[in-house]
N, C-alpha and C positions, 0 to 999 in steps of 0.2 A: 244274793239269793237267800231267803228263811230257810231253804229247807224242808216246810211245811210245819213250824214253830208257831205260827201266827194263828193259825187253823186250831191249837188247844191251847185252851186258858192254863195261866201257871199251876193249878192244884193239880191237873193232872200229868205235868211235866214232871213232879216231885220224885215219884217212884217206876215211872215209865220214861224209855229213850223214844222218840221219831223214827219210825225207819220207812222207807220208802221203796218202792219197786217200778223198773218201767215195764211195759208187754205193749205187744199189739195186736189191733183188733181191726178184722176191716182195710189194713193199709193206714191206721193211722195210729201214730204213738201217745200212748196214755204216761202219766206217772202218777201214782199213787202212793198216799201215805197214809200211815198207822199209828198206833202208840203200840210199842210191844214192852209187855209189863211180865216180873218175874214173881212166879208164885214161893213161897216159904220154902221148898223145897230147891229153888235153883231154876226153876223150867224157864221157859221165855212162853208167853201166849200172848195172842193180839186180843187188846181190848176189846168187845165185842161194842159195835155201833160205830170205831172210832178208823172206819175205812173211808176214805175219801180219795177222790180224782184228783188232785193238786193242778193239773195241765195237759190240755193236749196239744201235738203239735200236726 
């Protein structure tokens, strides 16, 4: 399994980790993933654009 590693080119793995979440909507299971990238001060924020469905079941 990638993960959802495949889904962002390397430049933007440099400074940001993958995280992913499952939910459900409807009766059926999503997962989705992000880059969540840390600002100068420590924070963690999800890159803005970089939300994707990765699978559903």
């Amino acid at each position: 399994m990638s993960f959802g590693y495949d889904l962002f080119s390397a430049r933007h793995l440099d400074d940001c980790d993958v995280v992913s979440q499952t939910f459900y909507r409807r009766g059926r299971r999503y997962e989705e993933v992000a880059l969540l990238c840390y600002d100068s001060y420590g924070y963690g924020y999800i890159k803005r654009g970089s939300r994707q469905v990765y699978r559903t079941y």
